[in-house]
N, C-alpha and C positions, 0 to 999 in steps of 0.2 A: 504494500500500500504506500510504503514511504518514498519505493522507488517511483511512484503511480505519478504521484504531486512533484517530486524532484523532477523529473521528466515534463508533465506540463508546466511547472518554470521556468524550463528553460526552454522552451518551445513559443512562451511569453514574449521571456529576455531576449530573444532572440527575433521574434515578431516585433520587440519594439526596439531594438536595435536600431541608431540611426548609422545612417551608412558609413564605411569604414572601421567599425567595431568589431565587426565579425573577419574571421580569416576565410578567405578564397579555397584554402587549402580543407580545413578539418572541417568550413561550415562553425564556427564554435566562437564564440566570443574569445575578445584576443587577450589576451592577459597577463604577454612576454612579446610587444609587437617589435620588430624588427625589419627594416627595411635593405633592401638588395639595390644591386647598384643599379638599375633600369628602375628605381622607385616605388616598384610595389611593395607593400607591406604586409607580414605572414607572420605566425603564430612561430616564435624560434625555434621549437619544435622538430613543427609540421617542414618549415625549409630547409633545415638540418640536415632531416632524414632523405628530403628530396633531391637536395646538393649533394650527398654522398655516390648518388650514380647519376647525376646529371651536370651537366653547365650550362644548361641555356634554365631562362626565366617557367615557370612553370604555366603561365597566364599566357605567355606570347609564345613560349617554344624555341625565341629567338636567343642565340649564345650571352652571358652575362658576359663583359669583356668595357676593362679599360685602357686608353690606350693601345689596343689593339692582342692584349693578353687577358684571358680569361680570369675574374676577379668575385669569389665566391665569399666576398666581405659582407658582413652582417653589422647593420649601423642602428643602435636602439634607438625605436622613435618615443622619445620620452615626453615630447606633448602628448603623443596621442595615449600614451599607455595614460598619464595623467587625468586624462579626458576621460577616458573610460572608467578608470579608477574614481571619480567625480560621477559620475552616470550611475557606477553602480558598486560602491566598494564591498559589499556584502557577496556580490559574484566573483568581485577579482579573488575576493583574500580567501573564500574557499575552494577557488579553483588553483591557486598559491597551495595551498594543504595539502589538497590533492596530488598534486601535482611535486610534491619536496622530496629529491631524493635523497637516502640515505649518501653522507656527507663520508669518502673514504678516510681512512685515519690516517695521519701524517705520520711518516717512517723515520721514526727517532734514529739517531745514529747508536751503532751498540755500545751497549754499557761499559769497553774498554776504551773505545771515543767518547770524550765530551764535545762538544761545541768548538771550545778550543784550542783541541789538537787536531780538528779537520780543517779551523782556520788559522792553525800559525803558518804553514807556508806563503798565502796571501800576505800576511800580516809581515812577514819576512822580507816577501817583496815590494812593498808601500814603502816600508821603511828603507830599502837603499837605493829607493828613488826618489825620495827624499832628500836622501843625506848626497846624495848624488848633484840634487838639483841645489843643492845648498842651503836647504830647509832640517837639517838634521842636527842637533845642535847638543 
């Protein structure tokens, strides 16, 4: 039943959707929008997955390219997400929940490294470029 009402709201959200809210790709209200370098803008997602076997635009078909080299750059449209986020932040921020992947764990160095014995070699070289450049004193 919960899923029943979940579903016709967003079937709502979506019917009153003013244009450019919704993704081209997923149909889905946009709630990480991103735009490509020919302009359109798509759910990060939904372009990600489509960029991994494609280079051309998904809308036109035609090659993404600047310059004259293919450019599979993803530029956050941070009005627009704002907009949306303004329209409807009850949608954004549970489709954010949904949507939150487990975060991988950062890979400590082992416990016979600290910190800074993987950085004294750097730290070695700062120093007699330094003392090199007649900053060492």
């Amino acid at each position: 039943m919960a899923d029943q009402v979940d579903n016709e709201e967003k079937r709502r959200r979506l019917a009153s959707a003013p244009d450019g809210y919704v993704c081209p790709l997923s149909m889905d209200v946009l709630v990480d929008p991103v735009q490509t370098v020919d302009g359109h803008t798509y759910e990060r997602r939904e372009i990600e997955a489509w960029l991994k076997s494609h280079d051309t635009s998904p809308l036109t078909l035609l090659p993404l390219t600047r310059d004259g080299r293919v450019d599979k750059s993803l530029t956050p449209n941070i009005a627009l997400r704002k907009a949306i986020y303004e329209w409807a932040p009850d949608l954004v921020d549970a489709a954010r929940r949904a949507s939150l992947a487990p975060i991988p764990p950062i890979l400590a160095p082992p416990p016979s490294q600290g910190l800074n014995s993987q950085a004294e070699p750097g730290v070695h070289h700062l120093k007699e470029r330094a003392a090199a450049a007649g900053g060492g004193r």
